[in-house]
C-alpha positions as CSV (number, residue, x, y, z in Angstrom):
1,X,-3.8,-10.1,22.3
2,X,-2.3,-13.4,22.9
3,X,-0.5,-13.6,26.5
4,X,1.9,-16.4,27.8
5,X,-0.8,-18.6,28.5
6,X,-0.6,-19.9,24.8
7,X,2.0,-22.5,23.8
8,X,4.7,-19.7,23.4
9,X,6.2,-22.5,21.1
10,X,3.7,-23.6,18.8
11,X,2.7,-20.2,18.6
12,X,7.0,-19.2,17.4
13,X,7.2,-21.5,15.3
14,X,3.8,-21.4,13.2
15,X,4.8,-17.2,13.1
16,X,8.5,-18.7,11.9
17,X,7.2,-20.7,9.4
18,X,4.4,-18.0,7.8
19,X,7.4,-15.4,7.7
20,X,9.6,-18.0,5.6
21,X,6.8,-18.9,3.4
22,X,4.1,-16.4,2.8
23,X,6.0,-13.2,3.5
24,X,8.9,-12.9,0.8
25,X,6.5,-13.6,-1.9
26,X,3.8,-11.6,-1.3
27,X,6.2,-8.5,-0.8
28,X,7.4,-10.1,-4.4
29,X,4.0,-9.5,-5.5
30,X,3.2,-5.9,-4.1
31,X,7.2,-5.1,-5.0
32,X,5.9,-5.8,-8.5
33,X,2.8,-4.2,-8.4
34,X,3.4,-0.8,-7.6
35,X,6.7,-0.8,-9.8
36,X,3.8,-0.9,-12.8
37,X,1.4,1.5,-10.7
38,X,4.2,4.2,-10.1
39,X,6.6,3.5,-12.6
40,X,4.7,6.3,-15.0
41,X,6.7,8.6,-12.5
42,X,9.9,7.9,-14.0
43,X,8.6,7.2,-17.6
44,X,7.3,11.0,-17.7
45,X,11.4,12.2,-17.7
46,X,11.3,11.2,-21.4
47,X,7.0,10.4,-21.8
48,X,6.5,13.7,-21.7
49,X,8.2,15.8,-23.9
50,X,8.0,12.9,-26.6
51,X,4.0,12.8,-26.5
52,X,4.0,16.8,-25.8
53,X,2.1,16.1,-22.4
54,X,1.9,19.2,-19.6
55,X,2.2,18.7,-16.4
56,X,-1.4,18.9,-15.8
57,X,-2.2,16.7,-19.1
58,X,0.7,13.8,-17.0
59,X,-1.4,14.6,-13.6
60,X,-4.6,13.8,-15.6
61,X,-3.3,10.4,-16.6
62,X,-1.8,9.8,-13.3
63,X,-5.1,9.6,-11.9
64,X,-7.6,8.2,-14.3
65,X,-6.0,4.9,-12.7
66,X,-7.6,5.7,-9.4
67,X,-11.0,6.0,-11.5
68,X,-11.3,2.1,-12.6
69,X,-9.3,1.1,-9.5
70,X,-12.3,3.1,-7.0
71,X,-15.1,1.3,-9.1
72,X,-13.8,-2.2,-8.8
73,X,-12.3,-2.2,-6.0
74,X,-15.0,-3.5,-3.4
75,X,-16.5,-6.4,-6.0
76,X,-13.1,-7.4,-6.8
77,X,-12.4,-7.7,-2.6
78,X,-15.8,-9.6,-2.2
79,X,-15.3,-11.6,-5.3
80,X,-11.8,-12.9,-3.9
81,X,-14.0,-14.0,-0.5
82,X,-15.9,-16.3,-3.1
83,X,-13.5,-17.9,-5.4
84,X,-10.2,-17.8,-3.1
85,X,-7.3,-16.1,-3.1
86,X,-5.2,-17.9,-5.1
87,X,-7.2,-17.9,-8.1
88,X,-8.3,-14.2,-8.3
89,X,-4.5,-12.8,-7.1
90,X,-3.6,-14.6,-9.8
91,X,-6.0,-13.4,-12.2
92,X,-5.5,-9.7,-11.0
93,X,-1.5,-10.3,-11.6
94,X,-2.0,-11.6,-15.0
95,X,-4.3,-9.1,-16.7
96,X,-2.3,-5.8,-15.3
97,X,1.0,-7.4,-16.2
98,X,-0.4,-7.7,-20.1
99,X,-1.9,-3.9,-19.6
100,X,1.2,-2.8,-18.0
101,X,3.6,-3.8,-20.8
102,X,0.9,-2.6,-23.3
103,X,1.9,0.8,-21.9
104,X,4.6,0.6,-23.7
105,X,2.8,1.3,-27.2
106,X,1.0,4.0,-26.7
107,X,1.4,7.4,-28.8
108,X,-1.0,9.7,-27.8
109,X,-2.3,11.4,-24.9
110,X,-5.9,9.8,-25.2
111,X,-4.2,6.5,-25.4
112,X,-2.4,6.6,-22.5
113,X,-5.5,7.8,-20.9
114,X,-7.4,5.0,-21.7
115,X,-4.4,2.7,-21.1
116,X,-4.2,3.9,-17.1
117,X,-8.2,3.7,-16.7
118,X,-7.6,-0.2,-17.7
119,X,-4.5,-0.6,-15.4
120,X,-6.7,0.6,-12.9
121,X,-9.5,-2.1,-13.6
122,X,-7.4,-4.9,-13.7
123,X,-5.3,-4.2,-10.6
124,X,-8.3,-3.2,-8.4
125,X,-8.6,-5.6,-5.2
126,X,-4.8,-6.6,-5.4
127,X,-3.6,-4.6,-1.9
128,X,-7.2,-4.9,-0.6
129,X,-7.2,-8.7,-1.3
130,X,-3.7,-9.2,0.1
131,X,-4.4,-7.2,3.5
132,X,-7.8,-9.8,4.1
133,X,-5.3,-12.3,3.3
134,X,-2.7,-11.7,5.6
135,X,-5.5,-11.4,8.4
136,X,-6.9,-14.8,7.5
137,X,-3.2,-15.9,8.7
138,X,-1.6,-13.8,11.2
139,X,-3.2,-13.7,14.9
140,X,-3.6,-10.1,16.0
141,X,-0.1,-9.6,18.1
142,X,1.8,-10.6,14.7
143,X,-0.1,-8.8,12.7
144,X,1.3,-5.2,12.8
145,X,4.7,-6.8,12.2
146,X,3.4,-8.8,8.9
147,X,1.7,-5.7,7.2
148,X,5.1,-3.9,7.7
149,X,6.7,-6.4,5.5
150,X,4.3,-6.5,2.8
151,X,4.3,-2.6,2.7
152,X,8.0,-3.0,2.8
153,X,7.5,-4.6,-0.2
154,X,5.6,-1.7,-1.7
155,X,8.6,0.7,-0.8
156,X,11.4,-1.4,-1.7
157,X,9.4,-1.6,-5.2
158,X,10.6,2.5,-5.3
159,X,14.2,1.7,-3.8
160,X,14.8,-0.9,-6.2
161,X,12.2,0.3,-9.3
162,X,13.1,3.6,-9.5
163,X,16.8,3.5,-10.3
164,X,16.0,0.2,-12.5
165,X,13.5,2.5,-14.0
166,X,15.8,5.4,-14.8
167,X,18.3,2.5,-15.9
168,X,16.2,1.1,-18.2
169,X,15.9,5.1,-19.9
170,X,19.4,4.6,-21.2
171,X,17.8,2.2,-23.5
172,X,16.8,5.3,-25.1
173,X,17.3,4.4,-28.8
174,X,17.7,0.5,-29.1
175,X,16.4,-1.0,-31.7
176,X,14.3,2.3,-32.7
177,X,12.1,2.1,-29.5
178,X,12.4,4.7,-26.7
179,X,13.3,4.7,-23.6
180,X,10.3,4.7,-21.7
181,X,8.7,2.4,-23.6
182,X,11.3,-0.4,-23.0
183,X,11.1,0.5,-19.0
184,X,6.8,-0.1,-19.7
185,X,7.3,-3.6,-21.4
186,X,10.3,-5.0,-19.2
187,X,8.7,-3.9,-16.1
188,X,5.2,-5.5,-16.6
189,X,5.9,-8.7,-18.3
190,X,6.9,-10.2,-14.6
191,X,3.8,-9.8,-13.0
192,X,2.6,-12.3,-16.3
193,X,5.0,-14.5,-15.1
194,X,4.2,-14.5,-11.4
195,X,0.4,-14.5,-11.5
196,X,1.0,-18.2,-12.9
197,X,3.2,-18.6,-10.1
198,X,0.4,-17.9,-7.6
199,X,-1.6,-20.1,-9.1
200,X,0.6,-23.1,-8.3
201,X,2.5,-21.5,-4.9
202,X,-0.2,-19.9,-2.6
203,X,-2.5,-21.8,-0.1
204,X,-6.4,-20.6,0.3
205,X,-6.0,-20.7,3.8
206,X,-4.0,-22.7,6.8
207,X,-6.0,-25.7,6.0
208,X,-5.3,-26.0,2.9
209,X,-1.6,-25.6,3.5
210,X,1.2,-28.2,3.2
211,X,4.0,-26.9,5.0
212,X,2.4,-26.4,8.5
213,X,2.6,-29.3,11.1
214,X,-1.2,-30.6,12.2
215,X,-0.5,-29.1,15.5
216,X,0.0,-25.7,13.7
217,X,-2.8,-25.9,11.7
218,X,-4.9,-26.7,14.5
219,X,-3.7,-24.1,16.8
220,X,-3.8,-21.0,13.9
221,X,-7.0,-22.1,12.4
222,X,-8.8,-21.8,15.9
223,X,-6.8,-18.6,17.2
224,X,-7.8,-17.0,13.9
225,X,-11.7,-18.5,14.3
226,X,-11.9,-16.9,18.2
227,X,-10.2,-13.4,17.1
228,X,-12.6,-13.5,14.0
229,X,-15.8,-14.2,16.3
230,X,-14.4,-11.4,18.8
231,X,-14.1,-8.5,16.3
232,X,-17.0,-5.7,16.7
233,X,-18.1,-6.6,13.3
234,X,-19.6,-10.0,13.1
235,X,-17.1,-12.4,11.2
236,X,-20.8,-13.9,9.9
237,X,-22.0,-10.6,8.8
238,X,-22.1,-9.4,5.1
239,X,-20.5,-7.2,3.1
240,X,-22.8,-4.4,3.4
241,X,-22.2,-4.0,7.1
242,X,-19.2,-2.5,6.1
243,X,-21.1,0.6,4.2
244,X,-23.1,0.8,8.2
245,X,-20.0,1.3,10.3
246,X,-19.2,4.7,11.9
247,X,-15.6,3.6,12.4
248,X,-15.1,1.9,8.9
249,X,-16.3,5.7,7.9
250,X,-13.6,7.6,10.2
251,X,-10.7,4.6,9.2
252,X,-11.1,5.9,5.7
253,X,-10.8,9.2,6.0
254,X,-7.8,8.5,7.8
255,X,-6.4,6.9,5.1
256,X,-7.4,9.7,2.4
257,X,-5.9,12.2,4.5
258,X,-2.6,9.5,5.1
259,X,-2.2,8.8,1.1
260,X,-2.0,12.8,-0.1
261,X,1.2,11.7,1.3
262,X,1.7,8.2,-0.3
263,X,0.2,8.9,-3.7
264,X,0.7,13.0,-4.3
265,X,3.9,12.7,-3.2
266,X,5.0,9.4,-4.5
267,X,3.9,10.0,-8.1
268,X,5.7,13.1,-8.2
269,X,8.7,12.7,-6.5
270,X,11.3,12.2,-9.6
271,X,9.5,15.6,-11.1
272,X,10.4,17.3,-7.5
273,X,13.6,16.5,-7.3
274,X,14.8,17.1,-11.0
275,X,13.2,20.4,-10.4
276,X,14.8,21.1,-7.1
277,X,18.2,19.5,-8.1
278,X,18.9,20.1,-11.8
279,X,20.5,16.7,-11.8
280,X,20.1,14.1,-15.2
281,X,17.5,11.3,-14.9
282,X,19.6,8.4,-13.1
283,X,21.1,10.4,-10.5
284,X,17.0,12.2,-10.1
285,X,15.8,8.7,-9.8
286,X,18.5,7.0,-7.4
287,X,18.1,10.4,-5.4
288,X,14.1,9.8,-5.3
289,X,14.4,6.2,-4.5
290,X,16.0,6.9,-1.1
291,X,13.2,8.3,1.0
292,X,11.5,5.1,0.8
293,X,14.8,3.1,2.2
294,X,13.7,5.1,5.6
295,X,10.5,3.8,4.7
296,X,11.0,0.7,4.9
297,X,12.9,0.9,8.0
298,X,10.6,3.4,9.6
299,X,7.5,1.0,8.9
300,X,9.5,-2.1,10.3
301,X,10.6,-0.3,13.4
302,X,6.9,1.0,14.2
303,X,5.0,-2.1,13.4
304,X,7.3,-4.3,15.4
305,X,7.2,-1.8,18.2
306,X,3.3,-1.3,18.1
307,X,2.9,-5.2,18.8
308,X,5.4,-5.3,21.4
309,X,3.9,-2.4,23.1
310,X,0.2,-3.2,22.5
311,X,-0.7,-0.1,21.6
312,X,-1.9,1.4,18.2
313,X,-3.2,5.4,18.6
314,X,0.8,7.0,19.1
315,X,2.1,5.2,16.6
316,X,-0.5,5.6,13.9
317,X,-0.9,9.5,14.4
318,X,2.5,10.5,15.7
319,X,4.4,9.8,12.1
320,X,1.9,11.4,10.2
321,X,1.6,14.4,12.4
322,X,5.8,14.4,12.4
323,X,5.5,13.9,8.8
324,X,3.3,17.1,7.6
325,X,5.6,19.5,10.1
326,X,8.7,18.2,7.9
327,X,7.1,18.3,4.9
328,X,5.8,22.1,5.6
329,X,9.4,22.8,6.9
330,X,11.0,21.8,3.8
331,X,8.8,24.2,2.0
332,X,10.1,26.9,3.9
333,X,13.7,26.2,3.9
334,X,15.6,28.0,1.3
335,X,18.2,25.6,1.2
336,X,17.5,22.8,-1.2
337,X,19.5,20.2,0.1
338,X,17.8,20.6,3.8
339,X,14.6,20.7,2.4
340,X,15.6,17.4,0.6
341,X,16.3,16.1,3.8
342,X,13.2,16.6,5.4
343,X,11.2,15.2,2.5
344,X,13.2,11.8,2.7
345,X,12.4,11.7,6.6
346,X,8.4,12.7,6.4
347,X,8.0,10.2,2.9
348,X,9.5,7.8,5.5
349,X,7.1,8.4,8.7
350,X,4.1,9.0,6.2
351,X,4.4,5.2,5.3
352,X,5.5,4.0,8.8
353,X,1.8,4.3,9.6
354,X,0.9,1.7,7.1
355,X,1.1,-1.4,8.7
356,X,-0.3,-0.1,12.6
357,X,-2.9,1.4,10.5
358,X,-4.0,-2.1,8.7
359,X,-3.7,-3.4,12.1
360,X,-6.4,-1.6,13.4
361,X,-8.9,-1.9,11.1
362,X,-8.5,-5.9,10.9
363,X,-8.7,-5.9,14.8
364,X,-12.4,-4.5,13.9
365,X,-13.8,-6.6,11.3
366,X,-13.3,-10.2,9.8
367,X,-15.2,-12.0,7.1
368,X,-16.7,-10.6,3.9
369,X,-17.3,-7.2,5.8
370,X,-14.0,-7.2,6.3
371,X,-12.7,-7.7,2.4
372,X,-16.0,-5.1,1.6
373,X,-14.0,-2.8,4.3
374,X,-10.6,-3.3,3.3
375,X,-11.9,-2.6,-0.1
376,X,-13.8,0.3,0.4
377,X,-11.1,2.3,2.9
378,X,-8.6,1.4,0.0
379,X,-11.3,3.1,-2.5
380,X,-11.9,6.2,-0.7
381,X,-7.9,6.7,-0.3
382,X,-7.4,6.4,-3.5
383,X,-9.7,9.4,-4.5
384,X,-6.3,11.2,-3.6
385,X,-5.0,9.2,-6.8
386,X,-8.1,10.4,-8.8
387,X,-8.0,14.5,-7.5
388,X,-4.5,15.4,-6.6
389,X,-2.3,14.7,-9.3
390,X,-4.3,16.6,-11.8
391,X,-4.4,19.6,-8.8
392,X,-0.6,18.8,-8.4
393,X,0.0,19.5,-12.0
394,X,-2.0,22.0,-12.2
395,X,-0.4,24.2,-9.7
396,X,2.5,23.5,-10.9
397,X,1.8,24.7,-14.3
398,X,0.2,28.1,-12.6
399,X,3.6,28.5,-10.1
400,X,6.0,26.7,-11.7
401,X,6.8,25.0,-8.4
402,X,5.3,22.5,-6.1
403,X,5.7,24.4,-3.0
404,X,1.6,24.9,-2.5
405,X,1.1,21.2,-3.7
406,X,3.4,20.1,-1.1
407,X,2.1,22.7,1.6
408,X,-0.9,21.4,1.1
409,X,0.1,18.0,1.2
410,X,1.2,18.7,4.7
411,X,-1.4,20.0,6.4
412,X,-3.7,16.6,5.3
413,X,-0.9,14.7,6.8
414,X,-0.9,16.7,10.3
415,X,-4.8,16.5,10.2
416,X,-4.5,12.5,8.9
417,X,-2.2,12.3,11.9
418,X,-4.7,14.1,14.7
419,X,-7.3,11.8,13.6
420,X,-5.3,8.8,14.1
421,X,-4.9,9.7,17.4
422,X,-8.5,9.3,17.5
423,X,-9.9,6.5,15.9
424,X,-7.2,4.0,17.3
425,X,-7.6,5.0,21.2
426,X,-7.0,2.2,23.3
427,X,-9.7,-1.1,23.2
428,X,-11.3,-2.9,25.6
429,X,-9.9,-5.9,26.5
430,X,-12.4,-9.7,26.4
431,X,-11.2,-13.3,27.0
432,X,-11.9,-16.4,24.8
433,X,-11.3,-20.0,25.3
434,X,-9.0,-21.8,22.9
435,X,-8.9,-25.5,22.9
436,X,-8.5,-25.4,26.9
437,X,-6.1,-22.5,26.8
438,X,-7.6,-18.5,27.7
439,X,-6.6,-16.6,25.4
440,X,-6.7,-12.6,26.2
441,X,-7.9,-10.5,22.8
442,X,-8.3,-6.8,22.2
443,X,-11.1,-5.7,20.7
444,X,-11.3,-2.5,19.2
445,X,-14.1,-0.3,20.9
446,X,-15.7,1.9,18.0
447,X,-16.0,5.5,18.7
């Protein structure tokens, strides 16, 4: 990582001036994003019933969107590497915002299958893309820090989306339309909106910029360039190196094991508290939007701290492993209000691995291997999206209660956690010259 010997001011103020212009938008975007991804989980209060779905039958089309989204994920990544950033965000934004309002009018069960499986399609590469992005920009001791605030993004999407969500319910009966249906249409037609927004707003890369200084350009573009040729994985070599990496094999099943947490819990969360709580559909949604508040604090908290610390393995596994004990503890507990409490804490160290996590694998890899890796590690995570809600709902149908869902849940967590332990163990240090300056990297040493 970068030590004093670097122009500690150029080096403040380029960070300063990516933070005010890069990072409130893109947690814009992502805030947006999952609000049409996981908005389905407060649709299904009224969905449901109206289109006589089960639970199993609502798990079903929870994760056919995991389908589409696995196959497409790695060309989209390597697609963005070709045609820039800019251009394919903004294609991705455009086409799920039009599928995600076109939610709204489905009447079926088959529909809204087919309806997820091309929400899926068109928003695969989005997180993927945006992670290789954020690498192309931040040096490695920023970059912990930066991840946390797009994933804040992503969690203040469910402390903001889901009570807007249940809000927009009470339009229940305007204008003959239901409830749900109006929360599908308002809530997608803004990632329409901003996808043209990218198009005009977001830079390809420093270089291309026009709100950096020439000294900051200069200064970022090269730091980025020496990190990039340090990585273990060549930033020259292709995509398909990604597919020959041990540790691009172990980071994934990290995060499958780190998103039974993100995604089964997540997608559920409104259902598990209404069923835990009794309480009417705002008060369910404002009650299941305040795990990720601790979230977003947790993830903040742990990123900054794993860059000021220099050290990724403790505070990758130690959250997760935290998270499934609470999570199994809340099972137990026959109070429902404790076991509440528990959940908010472990949703809230579940994501507070997030942005160490993305950390660590962009300290391995650059280049197209990189967006291929990104791409693929996001793919095999998301098999969670494909397998466990159906299993979800259909435990819930055989127990009536998530208790074994969440049980379950838990032990991938504490197991997610153990191996994070594991595959982030502390690098080997190498030096590079920058422009006259050494400059002191890590490089991850794969297992």
């Amino acid at each position: 990582m970068q030590q004093p010997s670097v122009n500690a001011g150029l080096h403040a103020s380029t960070m300063k001036r990516l933070n005010i212009k890069l990072i409130p938008f893109l947690m814009l975007l992502y805030m947006v994003a999952y609000i049409d991804k996981s908005n389905i989980s407060v649709a299904a209060l009224q969905m449901n019933a109206e289109l006589g779905l089960t639970a199993r039958m609502y798990g079903i089309g929870v994760g056919l969107f995991f389908l589409t989204y696995i196959i497409f994920e790695v060309p989209s990544s390597v697609i963005l590497t070709r045609v820039g950033a800019r251009r394919w965000i903004a294609r991705i934004m455009i086409t799920w915002g039009i599928v995600a309002a076109g939610m709204a009018f489905v009447q079926s069960a088959n529909q809204l299958y087919g309806m997820r499986l091309l929400l899926g399609a068109a928003e695969a590469g989005f997180t993927p893309g945006i992670i290789y992005y954020l690498s192309q920009w931040y040096p490695r001791s920023d970059r912990a820090k930066a991840m946390s605030f797009f994933y804040i993004g992503a969690a203040l999407a469910s402390v903001i989306g889901l009570p807007l969500s249940g809000a927009f319910l009470h339009l229940d009966g305007y204008f003959g339309v239901s409830g749900w249906r109006w929360l599908f249409l308002l809530e997608g037609l803004p990632a329409v909106v901003l996808g043209i927004v990218v198009l005009r707003y977001l830079p390809d890369s420093p270089a291309t910029t026009q709100w950096l200084h020439a000294d900051q350009k200069e200064w970022l573009s090269q730091t980025i360039a020496a990190e990039q040729a340090a990585t273990p994985i060549s930033h020259h070599a292709g995509w398909s190196a990604a597919f020959r990496s041990r540790q691009v094999w172990l980071l994934s099943l990290f995060w499958l094991l780190q998103a039974f947490g993100t995604i089964g819990i997540t997608l559920f969360l409104p259902l598990i508290v209404k069923s835990v709580s009794g309480q009417e559909s705002f008060t369910v949604s404002a009650l299941s939007a305040l795990p990720f508040l601790f979230a977003c604090i947790f993830m903040y908290f742990n990123g900054t701290h794993s860059d000021r610390r220099r050290e990724r393995a403790w505070h990758l596994g130690l959250p997760l492993m935290i998270a499934g004990v609470l999570l199994a503890s809340a099972v137990a507990t026959n109070n429902s209000w404790l076991a509440y409490a528990m959940l908010v804490i472990a949703v809230g160290l579940n994501w507070a691995a997030t942005p160490v996590f993305w950390a660590t694998t962009t300290e391995y890899l650059s280049g197209a291997a990189a967006a291929a890796s990104i791409a693929l590690i996001n793919s095999i995570a998301n098999i969670a999206g494909l397998g466990l809600p159906p299993v979800m709902g259909w435990i819930k149908d055989a127990t009536q209660s998530y208790d074994s869902a969440l049980l379950m849940v838990a032990i991938a967590l504490f197991a997610g956690g153990l191996l994070g332990l594991y595959v982030a163990r502390t690098p080997r240090k190498i030096s590079l010259e920058i422009s006259g300056h050494e400059v002191r990297l890590e490089q991850v040493k794969a297992p």
